[in-house]
MARDRENKOL-927965 format. One line per field, with one value per residue (C-alpha): z, x, y. Coordinates in steps of 0.001 Angstrom, whole numbers. Last residue first. Layout:
N
c3	Z / ...
c1	X / ...
c2	Y / ...
This chain:
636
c3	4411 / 7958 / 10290 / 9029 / 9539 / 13146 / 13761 / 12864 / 14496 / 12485 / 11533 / 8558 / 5884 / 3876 / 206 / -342 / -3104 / -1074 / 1468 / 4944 / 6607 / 8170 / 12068 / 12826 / 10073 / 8129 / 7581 / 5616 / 2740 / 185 / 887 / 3867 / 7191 / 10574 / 10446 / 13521 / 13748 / 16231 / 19196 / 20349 / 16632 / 15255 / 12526 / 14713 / 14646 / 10818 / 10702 / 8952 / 5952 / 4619 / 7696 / 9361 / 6662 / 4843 / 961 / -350 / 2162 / 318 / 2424 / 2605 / 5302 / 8473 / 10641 / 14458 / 15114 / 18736 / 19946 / 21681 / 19724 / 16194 / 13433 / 10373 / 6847 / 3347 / 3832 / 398 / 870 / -1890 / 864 / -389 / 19 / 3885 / 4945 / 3229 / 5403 / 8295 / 8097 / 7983 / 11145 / 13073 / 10375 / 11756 / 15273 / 17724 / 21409 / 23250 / 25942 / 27157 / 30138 / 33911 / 34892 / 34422 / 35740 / 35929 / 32985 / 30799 / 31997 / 31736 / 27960 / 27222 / 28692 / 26623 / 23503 / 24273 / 23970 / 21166 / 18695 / 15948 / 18217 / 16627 / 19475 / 20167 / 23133 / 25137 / 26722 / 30621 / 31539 / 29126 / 29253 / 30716 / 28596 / 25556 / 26614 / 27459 / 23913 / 21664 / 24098 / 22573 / 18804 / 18469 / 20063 / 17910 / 14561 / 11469 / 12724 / 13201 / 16536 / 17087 / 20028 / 20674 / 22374 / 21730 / 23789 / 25093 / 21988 / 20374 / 17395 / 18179 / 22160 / 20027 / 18186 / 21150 / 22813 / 20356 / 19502 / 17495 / 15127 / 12694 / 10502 / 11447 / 9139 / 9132 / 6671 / 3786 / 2182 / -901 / 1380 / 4009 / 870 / -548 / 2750 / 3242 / 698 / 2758 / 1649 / 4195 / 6969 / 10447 / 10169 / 12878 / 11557 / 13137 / 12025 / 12596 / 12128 / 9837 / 9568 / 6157 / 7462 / 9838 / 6814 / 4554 / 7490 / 8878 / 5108 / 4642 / 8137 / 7199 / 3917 / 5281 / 7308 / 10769 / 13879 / 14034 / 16442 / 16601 / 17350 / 20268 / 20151 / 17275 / 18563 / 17192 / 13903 / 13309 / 10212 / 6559 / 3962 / 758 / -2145 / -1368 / -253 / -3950 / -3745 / 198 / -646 / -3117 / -778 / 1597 / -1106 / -2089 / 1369 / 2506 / -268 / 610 / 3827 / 3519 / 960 / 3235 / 6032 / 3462 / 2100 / 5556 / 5841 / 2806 / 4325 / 7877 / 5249 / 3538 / 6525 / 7744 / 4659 / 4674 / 8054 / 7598 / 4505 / 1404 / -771 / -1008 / -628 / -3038 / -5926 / -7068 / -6713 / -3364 / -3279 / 19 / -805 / -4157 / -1900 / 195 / -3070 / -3943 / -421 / 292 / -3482 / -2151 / 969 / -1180 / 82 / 3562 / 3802 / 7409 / 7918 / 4722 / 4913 / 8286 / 7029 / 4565 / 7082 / 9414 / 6035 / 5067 / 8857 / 9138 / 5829 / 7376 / 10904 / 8631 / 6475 / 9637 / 10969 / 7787 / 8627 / 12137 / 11153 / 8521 / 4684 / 2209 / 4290 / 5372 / 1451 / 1869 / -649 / -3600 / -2962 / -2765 / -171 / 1064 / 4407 / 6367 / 8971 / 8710 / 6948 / 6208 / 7240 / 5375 / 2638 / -414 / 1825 / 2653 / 5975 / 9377 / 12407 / 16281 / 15952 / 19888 / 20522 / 24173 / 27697 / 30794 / 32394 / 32502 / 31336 / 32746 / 30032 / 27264 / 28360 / 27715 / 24582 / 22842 / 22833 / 19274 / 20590 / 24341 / 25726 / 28920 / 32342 / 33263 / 32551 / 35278 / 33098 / 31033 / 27647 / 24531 / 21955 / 24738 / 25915 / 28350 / 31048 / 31137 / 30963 / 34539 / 35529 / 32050 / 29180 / 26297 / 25233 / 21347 / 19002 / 20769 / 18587 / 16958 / 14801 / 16738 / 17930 / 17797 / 21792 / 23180 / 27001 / 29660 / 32350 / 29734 / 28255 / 28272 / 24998 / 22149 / 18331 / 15348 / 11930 / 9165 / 5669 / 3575 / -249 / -282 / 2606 / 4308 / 7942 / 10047 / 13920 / 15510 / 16558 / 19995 / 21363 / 18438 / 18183 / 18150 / 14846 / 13189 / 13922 / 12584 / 9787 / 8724 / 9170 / 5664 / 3468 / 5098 / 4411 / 750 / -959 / -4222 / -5572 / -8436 / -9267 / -10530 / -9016 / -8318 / -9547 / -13122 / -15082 / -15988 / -14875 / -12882 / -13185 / -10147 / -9168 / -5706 / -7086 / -10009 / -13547 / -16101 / -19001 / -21270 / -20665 / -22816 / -24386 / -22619 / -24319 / -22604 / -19209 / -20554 / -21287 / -18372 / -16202 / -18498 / -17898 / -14716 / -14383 / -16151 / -14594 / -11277 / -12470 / -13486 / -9956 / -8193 / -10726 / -9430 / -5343 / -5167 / -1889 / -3623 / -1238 / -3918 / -3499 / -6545 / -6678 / -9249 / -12673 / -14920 / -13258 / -14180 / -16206 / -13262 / -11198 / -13431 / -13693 / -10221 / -9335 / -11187 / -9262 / -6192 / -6682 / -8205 / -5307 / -2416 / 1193 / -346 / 393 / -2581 / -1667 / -3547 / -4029 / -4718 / -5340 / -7790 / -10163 / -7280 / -5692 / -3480 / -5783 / -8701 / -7083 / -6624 / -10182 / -11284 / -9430 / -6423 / -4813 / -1806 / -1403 / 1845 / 1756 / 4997 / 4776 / 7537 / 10756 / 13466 / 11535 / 12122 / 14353 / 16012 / 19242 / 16743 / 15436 / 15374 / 17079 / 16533 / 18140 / 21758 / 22744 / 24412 / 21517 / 20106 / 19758 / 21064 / 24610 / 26309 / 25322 / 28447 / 27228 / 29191 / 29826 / 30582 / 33991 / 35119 / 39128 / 38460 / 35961 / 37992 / 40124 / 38261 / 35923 / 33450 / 33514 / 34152 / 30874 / 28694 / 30018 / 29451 / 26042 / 24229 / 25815 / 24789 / 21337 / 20669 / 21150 / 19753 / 17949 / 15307 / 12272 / 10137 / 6749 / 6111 / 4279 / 7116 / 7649 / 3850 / 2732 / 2974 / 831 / 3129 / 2422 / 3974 / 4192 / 5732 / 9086 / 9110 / 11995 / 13200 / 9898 / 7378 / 10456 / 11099 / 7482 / 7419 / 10340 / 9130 / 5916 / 7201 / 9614 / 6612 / 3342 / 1487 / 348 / 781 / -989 / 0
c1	-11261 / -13695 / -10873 / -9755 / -13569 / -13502 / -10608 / -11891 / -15190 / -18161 / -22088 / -22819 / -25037 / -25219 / -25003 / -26262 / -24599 / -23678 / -25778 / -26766 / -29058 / -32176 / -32759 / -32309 / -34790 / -34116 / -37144 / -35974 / -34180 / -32327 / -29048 / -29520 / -29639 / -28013 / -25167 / -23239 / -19199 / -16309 / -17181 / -19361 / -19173 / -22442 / -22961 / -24985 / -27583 / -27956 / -27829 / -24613 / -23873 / -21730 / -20949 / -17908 / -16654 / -16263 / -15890 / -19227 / -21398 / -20398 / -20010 / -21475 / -20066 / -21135 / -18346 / -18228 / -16113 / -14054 / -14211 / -17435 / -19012 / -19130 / -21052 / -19582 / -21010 / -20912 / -17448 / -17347 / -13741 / -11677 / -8784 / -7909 / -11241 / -11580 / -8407 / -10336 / -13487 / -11544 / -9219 / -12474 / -13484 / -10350 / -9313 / -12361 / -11746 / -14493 / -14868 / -17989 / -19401 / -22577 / -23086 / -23900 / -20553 / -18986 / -15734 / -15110 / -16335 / -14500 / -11232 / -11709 / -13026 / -9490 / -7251 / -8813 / -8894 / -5107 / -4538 / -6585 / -5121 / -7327 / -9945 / -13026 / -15531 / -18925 / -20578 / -23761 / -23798 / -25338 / -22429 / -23694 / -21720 / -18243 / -19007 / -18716 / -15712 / -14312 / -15356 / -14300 / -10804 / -11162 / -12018 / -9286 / -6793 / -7424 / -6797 / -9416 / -12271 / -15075 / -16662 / -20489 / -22020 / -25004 / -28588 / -27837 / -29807 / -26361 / -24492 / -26334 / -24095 / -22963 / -22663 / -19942 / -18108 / -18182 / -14331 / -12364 / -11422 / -13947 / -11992 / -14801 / -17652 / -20944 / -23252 / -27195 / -27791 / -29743 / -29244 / -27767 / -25767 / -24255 / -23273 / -21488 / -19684 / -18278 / -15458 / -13998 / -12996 / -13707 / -11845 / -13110 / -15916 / -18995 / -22017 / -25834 / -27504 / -31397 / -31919 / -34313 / -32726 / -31408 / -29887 / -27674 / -26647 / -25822 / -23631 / -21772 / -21028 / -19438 / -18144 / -15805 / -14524 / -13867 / -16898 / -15439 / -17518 / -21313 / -23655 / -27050 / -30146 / -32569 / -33243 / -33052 / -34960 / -32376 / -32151 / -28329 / -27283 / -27592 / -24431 / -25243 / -26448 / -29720 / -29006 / -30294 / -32985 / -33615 / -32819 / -35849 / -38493 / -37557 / -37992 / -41030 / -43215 / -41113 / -43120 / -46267 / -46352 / -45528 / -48338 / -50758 / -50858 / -52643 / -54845 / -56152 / -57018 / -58712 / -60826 / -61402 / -62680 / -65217 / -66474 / -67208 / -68928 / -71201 / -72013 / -73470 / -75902 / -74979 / -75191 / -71317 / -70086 / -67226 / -66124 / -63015 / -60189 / -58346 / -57102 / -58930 / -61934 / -61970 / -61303 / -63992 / -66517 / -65376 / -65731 / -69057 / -70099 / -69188 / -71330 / -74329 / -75684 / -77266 / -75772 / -74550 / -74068 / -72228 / -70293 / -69189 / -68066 / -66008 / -64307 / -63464 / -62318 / -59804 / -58510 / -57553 / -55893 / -53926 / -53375 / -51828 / -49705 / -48343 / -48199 / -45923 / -43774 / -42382 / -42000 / -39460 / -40152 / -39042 / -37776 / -41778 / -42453 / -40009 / -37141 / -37129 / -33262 / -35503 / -34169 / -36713 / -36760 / -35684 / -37467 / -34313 / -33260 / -36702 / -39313 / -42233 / -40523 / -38051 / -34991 / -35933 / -36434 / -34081 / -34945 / -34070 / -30102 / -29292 / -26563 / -26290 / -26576 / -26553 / -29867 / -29643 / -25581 / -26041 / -28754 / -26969 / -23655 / -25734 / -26915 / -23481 / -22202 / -21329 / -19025 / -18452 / -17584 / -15063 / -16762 / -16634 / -12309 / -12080 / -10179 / -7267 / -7699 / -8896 / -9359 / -10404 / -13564 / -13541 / -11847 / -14017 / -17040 / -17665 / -20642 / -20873 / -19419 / -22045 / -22934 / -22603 / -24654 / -27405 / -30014 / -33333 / -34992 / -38067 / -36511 / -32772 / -33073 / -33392 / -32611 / -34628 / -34305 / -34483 / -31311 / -30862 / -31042 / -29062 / -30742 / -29783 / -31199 / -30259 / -31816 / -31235 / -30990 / -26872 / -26647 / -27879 / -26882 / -28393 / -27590 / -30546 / -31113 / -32232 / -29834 / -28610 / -24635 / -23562 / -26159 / -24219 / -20941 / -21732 / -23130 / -20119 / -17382 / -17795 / -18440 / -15751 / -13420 / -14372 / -14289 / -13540 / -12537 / -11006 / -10754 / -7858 / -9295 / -6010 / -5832 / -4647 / -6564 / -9404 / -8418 / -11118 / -13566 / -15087 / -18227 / -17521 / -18839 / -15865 / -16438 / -15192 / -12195 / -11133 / -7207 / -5976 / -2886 / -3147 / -4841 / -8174 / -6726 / -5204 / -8794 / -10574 / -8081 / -8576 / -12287 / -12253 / -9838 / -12532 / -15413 / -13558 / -12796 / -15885 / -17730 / -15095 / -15479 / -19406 / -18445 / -15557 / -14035 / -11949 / -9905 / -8842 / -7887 / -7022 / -6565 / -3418 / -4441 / -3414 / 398 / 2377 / -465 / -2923 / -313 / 569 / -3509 / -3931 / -1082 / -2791 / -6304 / -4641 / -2422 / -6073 / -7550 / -5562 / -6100 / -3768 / -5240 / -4109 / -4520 / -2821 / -3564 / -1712 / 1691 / 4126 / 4012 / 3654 / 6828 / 7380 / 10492 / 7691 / 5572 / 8659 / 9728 / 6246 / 6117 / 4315 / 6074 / 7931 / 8917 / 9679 / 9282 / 8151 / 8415 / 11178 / 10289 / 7757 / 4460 / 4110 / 915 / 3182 / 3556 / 5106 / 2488 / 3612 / 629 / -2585 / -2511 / -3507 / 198 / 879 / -598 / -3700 / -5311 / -8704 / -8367 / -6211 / -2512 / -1456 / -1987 / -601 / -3181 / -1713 / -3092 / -6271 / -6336 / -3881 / -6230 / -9328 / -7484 / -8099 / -10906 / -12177 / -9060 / -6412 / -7434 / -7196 / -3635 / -2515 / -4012 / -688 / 1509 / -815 / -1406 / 2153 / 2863 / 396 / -2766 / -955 / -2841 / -378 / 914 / 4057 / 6512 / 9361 / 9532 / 9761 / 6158 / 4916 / 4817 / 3982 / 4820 / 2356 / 2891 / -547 / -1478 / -5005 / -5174 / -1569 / -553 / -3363 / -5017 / -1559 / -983 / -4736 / -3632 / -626 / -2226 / -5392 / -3065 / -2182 / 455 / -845 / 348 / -502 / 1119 / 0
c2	-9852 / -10445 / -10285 / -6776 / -5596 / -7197 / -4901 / -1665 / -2561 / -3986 / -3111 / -5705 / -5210 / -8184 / -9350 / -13362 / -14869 / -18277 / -18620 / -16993 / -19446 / -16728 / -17383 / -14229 / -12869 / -10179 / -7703 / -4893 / -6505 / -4425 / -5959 / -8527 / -6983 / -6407 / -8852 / -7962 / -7459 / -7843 / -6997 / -9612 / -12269 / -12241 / -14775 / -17351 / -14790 / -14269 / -17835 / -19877 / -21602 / -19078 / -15659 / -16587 / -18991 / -15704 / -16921 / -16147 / -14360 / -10713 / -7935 / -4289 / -2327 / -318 / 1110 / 1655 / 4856 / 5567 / 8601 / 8639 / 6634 / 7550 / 6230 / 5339 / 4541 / 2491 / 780 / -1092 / -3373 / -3715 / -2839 / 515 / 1442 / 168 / 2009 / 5363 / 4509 / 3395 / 6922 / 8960 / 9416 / 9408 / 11905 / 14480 / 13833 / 14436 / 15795 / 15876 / 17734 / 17862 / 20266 / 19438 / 18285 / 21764 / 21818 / 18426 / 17323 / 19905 / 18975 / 14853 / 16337 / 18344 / 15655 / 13046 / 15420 / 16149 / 12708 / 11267 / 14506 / 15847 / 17869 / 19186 / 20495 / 19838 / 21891 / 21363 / 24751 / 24345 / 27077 / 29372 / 32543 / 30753 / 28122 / 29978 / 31225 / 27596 / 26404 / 29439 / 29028 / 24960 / 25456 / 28061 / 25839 / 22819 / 24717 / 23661 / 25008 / 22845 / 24157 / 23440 / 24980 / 24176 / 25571 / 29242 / 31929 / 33289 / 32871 / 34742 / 35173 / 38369 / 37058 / 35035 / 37809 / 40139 / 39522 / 38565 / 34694 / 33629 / 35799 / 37956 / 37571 / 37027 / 34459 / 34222 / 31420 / 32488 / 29053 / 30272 / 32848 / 30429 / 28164 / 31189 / 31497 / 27717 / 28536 / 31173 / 34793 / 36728 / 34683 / 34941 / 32664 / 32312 / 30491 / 30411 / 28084 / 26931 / 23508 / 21962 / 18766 / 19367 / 22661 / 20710 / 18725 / 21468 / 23652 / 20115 / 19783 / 23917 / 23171 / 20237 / 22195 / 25472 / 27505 / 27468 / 28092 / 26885 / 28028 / 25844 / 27270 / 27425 / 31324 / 34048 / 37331 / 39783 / 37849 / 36761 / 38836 / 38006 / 37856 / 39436 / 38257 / 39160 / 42873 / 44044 / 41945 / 43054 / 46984 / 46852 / 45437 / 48119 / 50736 / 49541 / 48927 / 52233 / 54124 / 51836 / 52939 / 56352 / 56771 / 55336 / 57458 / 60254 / 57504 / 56869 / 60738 / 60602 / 57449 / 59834 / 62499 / 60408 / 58977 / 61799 / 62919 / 60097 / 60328 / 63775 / 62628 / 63396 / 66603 / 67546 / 63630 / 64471 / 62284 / 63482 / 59967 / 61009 / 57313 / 56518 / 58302 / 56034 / 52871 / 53460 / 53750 / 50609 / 48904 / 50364 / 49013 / 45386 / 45915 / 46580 / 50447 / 51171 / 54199 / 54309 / 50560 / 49809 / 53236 / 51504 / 48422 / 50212 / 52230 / 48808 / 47174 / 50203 / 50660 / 46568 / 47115 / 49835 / 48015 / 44791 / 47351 / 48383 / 45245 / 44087 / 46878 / 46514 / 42918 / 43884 / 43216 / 40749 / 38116 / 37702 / 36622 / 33806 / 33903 / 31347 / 29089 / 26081 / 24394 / 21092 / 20837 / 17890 / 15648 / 13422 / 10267 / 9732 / 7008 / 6897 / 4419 / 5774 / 5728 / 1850 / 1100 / -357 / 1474 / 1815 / -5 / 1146 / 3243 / 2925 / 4793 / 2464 / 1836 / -1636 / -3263 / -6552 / -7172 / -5972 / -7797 / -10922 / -9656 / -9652 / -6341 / -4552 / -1809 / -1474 / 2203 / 1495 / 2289 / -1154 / -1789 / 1310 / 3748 / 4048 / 5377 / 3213 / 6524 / 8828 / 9243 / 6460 / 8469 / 10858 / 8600 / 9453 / 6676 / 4755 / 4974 / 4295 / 544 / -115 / -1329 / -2721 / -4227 / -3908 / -6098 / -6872 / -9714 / -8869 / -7583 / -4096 / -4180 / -6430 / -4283 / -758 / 394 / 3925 / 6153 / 7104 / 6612 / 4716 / 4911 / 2387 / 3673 / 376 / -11 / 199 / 1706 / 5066 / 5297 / 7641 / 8467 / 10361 / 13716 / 13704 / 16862 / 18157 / 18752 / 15059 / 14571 / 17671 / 16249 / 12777 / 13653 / 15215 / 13063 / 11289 / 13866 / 16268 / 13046 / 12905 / 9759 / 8607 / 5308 / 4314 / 45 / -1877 / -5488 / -7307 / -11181 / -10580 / -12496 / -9925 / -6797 / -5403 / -1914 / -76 / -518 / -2248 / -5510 / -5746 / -4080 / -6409 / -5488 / -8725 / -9524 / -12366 / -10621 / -6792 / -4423 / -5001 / -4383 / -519 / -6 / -1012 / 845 / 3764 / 3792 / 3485 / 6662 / 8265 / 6775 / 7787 / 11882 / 12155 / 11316 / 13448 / 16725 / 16590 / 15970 / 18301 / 17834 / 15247 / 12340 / 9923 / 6046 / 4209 / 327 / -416 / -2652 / 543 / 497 / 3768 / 5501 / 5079 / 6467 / 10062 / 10262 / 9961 / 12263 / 14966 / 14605 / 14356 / 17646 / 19343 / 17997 / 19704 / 18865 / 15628 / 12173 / 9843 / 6381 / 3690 / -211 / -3121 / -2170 / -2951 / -11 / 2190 / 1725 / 4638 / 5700 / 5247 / 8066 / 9843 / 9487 / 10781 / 13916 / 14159 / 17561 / 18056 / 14811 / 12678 / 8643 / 6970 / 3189 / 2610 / 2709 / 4323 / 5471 / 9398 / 10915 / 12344 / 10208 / 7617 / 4946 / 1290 / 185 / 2619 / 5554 / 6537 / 7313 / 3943 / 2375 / 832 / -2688 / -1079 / -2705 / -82 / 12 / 1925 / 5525 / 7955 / 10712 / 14343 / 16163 / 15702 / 16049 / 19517 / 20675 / 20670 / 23640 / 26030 / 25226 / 28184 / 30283 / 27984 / 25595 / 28479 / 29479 / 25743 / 25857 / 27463 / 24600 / 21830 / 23010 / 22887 / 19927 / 17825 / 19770 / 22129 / 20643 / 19631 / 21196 / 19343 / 21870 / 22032 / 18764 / 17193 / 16690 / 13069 / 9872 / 6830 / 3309 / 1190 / -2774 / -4353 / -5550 / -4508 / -2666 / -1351 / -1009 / 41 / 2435 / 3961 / 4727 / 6016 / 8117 / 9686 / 10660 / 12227 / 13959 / 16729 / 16407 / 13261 / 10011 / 6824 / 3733 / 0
């Protein structure tokens, strides 16, 4: 295996390949100096000490900096898989440093002999480039691409398909066929050369915005299958397979602090459990878990999320202010009351009292010289309506006007706004976490400092209220409303921005639940043990956008489909689609005979809704299986 890429995505995937799966990784870097990594090890510790003294004081001293012991995840000392430096950096030989991907490096790192290559640069016009250059070198080679771009991304893999099928059928006895995973295989040659393309802000995405709301439940579309999950305590007899339901994974319990880190120390009890067998289920009564609530088909009653359709048209009430609409509303309210009242005095069809009220009011000559008293009353209090009408509809106009020609422009936070979600960082993981919170019918509030960042035209399409400035001064976050908030949501790319906008935002809302984007295990371990202890009354949760991803990528490079991930705490169960044939785990055996505790779970068969546990899984059967890193590697 080959990786290359310039940020942690790249460390971590290397990691993930060696320390899970076992497999050979050379890793193409930046030299030193050039590596763009998140500043979360080191460094981040020594310039958060003075954040964590001003919210905890003394908490700090009890916490102090975990030391991983191993744990029971198959990881380091350092919270990393084995064979991972504390950097983030595999330990050995295998690392190759270039400042650029040219072809001679990508040959240096031996891409004409090996099996699969993933290309994870923050830049997809490099990975783009260097997939073309790789597919050249060795056509039957399994491409891995991280694109933002989800449009250029589908193109790119028919097109890289498309070679691979070609360069197959030139070869003497080599027919083109397109292998399970929709890519294409060479035909005799053992290695399916297939293109894959992922997107880490893709993947991690749903899974920040369903941490941030409070009930929002975990979704999982596969291939056919909407999987929903949902946290909640276990009841005495806990959810069994009966109904279809099962217990994914058991939550830490009593002070998960010590849980929430990759696999840190901690009384062995309090430890999250994925995929328990149903014995631990029962022991484990009125602990949290992730519990398997729905399986359905995305066309069925049962959505992904009680989204709203965007429809870029603006709502008549954006149009004018609420001061102005009732004052339309009172002049209307005026005209009917003044037509009623002609009605009543003259006696005359109600629809001709209207018309004739509407001439007074538009100072159109018809005066009531030789009518009754009333009459002319009336007829002056409806000129005098007309007067305090012009106004109106003059600032009616001209308000309407500044709107269109505001549109484009970035909106500000409502003063009433209450009960939404505040979102810092609009790059490439906020611009998702912004779309998906939005398909749940969320309001947003986002907070971006640069001008110029991607995630802003999004913000304006969906009419997104957006201030811009450093989360870091003093104002920007009571800007946002902070105060009447119910999340805070922080996705910026530099650990010790998210963290002070964290610990000032608790200092307003103590009760805040907060998510925060933390890359390294450690310092997210030390960060949440903080956090509990000074405010044990407030959600907090800490998430890692490469820890996220890496299985998905790993999974990729590995022929294997990984359709979805769903965090707990920070670890990340995985759902993939397997084939029965060839797993002696799974052929000739029933769904619930298939489950291995902690390992994997068959939850359905492909496009089936109602899987029975007591269903023989045979040869050509497709299942759905929910699996941890590990359990996947057992089940190649």
């Amino acid at each position: 295996m080959v990786v290359c890429g310039d940020d942690g995505l790249a460390h971590r995937l290397a990691a993930e390949l060696r320390g899970v799966y076992g497999e050979q990784v050379t890793l193409v870097v930046p030299p030193n100096g050039r590596t763009a990594r998140p500043p979360v090890v080191g460094r981040a510790r020594a310039a958060s000490a003075a954040l964590f003294d001003r919210v905890v004081n003394a908490a700090v001293g009890s916490v102090g900096r975990t030391g991983g012991t191993g744990g029971t995840g198959g990881t380091g000392g350092n919270g990393q898989p084995p064979g991972t430096a504390p950097g983030g950096r595999p330990d050995g030989e295998g690392v190759l440093e270039a400042a650029e991907l040219t072809e001679a490096v990508l040959a240096e790192a031996g891409v004409a002999r090996a099996t699969a290559l993933a290309l994870v640069y923050d830049d997809d016009e490099t990975n783009i480039r260097a997939a073309l250059t790789a597919r050249r070198l060795n056509p039957r080679l399994r491409l891995v691409l991280r694109l933002y771009n989800r449009r250029l991304g589908q193109h790119i893999e028919e097109l890289l398909d498309q070679a691979a099928a070609l360069a197959a059928g030139d070869e003497p006895g080599g027919t083109g066929a397109t292998d399970g995973a929709g890519g294409t295989a060479s035909a005799g040659s053992g290695v399916e050369a297939s293109t894959t393309v992922l997107s880490d802000a893709d993947t991690a995405a749903p899974a920040l915005a369903a941490t941030a709301v409070a009930g929002t439940g975990k979704v999982v579309q596969t291939e056919g299958l909407l999987l929903r999950a949902v946290e909640r305590p276990l009841t005495a007899d806990g959810p069994g397979t009966d109904a279809g339901r099962f217990t994914l994974a058991l939550l830490s319990g009593g002070d998960p602090a010590g849980a929430d880190g990759p696999d840190g120390p901690g009384v062995a009890g309090e430890q999250p459990r994925l995929l328990p067998d149903d014995e631990e289920v029962r022991r484990a009564a009125g602990r949290q878990a992730v519990v398997l609530e729905h399986v359905s088909t995305p066309t069925g009653t049962e959505s992904a999320a009680p989204s709203r359709r965007m429809t870029g048209v603006m709502p008549l009430a954006s149009l004018f202010s609420r001061r102005l609409r009732w004052s339309l509303a009172g002049l209307v309210g005026c005209v009917a009351g003044l037509a009623v009242a002609l009605w009543l005095v003259t006696g005359i069809h109600p629809l001709r009292a209207c018309y004739i009220t509407l001439l007074d009011l538009f100072a159109i000559d018809d005066p009531a010289l030789k009518e009754p008293l009333g009459r002319q009353l009336l007829q002056l209090l409806s000129a005098l309506v007309g007067l305090l009408l012009l106004p109106v509809l003059l600032a009616t106009g001209l308000e309407a006007l500044g709107t269109f020609r505001t549109a484009s422009g970035l909106r500000k936070p409502p003063r009433g706004l209450s009960g939404h979600v505040v979102l810092l960082g609009l790059g490439k993981i906020g611009t998702r976490v912004l779309t998906r919170l939005r398909e749940l019918n969320i309001p947003v509030v986002c907070v971006e400092a640069d001008p110029e960042a991607r995630g802003l035209a999004t913000a304006r399409r969906l009419r997104v209220p957006v201030v811009l400035g450093d989360v870091t001064q003093e104002g920007v976050l009571e800007a946002a409303q902070i105060q009447r908030a119910e999340a805070l949501l922080a996705v910026t790319s530099a650990d010790t921005t998210n963290l002070e906008a964290v610990l000032y935002a608790r200092t307003v809302r103590p009760d805040l639940r907060v998510v925060l984007r933390l890359y390294d295990d450690d310092f997210a371990t030390a960060v949440y043990r903080t956090l509990r202890i000074a405010y044990p009354h407030a959600l907090t949760r800490s998430r890692s956008v490469t820890h996220l991803a890496a299985p998905a990528f790993a999974g990729a490079m590995l022929g294997r489909q990984v359709l979805g991930a769903i965090a707990v705490e920070r670890r990340v169960l995985l759902f993939a689609a397997v084939d029965v044939d060839g797993h002696p785990q799974l052929e000739g055996r029933t769904v619930r005979e298939a489950f291995r505790a902690g390992s994997w779970r068959v939850l359905a068969l492909e496009g089936r809704t109602d899987t029975s546990p007591e269903h023989v899984l045979e040869k050509g059967d497709r299942v759905v299986v929910a699996a941890t890193r590990r359990g996947l590697a057992e089940l190649r």
